[in-house]
C-alpha positions as CSV (number, residue, x, y, z in Angstrom):
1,X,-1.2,32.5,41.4
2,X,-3.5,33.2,39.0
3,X,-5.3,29.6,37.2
4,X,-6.5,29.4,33.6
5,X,-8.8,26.8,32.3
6,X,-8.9,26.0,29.0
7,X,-12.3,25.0,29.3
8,X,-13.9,27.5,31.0
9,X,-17.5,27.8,30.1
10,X,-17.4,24.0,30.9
11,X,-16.3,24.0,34.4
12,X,-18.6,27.1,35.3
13,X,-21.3,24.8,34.3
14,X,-20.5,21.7,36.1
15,X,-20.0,19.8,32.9
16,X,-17.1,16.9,32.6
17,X,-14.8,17.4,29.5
18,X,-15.9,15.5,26.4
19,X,-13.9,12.4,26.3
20,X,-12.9,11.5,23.0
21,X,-12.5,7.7,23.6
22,X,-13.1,6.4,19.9
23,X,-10.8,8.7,17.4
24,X,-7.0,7.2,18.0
25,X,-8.4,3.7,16.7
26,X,-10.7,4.9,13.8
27,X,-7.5,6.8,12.8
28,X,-5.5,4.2,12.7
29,X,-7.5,1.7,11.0
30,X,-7.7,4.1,8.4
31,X,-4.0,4.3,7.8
32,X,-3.8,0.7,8.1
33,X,-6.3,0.6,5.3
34,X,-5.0,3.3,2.8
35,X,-1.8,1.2,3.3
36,X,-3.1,-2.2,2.6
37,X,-4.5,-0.9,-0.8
38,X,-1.2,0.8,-1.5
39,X,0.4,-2.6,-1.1
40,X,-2.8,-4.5,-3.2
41,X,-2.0,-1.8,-5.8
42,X,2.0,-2.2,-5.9
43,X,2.1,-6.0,-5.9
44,X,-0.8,-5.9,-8.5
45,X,1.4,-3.8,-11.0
46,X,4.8,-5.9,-10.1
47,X,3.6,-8.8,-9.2
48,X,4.8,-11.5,-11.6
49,X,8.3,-9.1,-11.5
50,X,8.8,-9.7,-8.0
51,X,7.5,-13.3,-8.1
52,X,9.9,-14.1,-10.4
53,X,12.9,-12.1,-8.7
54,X,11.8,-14.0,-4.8
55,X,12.1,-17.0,-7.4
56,X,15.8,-16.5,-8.6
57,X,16.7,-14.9,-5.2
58,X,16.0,-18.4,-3.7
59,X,17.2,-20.8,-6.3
60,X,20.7,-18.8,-5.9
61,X,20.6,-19.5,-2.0
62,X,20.0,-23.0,-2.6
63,X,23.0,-23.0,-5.3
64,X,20.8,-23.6,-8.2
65,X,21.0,-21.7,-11.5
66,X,18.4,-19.1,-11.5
67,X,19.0,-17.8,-14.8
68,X,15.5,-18.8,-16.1
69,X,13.7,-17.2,-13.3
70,X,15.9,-14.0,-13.5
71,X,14.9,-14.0,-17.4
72,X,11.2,-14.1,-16.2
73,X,11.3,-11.2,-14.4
74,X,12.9,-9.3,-17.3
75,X,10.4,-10.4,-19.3
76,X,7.2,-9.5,-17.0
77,X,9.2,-6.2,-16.3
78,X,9.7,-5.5,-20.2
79,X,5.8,-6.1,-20.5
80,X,4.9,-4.1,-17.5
81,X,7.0,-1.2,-19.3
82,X,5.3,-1.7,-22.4
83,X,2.1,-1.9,-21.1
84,X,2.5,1.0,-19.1
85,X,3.5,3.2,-22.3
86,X,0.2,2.2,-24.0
87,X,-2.8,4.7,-23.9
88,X,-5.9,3.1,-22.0
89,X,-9.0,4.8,-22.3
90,X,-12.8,2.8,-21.8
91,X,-12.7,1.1,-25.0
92,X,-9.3,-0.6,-24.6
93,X,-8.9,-0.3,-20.9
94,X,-9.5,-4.2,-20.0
95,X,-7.4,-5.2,-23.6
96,X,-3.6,-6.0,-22.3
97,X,-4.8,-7.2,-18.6
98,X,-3.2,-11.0,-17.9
């Protein structure tokens, strides 16, 4: 039977493998990362939106009328749209921010 070592130069010199103890963990607090500033940047775009939609969701539960919270979330949402339609550049960028 014939053995092959991937690591051959390292065995023929009496040297352990490398352990790589550390990388699992830094990768995954870098996902964990790039994920929470997805999420910053999602609920900072439809924020007031979804506030206002949670709002009416649980007024319904609770059997009240959730009409004005439903409307505030078609407002925010018809803002967000027209905010996102406008052209931003350095001079204007902070102009429309609530």
């Amino acid at each position: 039977m014939i053995r092959v070592s991937l690591f051959p130069l390292a065995r023929r010199a009496g040297k352990p493998r490398a352990r790589q103890t550390g990388q699992g963990m830094t990768e995954y607090i870098i996902i964990v990362a790039l994920i929470a500033v997805a999420a910053i940047g999602v609920y900072t775009l439809f924020g007031q939106t979804l506030r206002n939609q949670t709002a009416g969701l649980a007024m319904e539960l609770s059997g009240q009328d959730a009409a004005t919270a439903l409307n505030n979330a078609r407002t925010n949402a018809t803002r967000a749209q027209t905010d996102g339609n406008q052209r931003k550049g350095l001079e204007n960028y902070n102009a429309t921010n609530h």
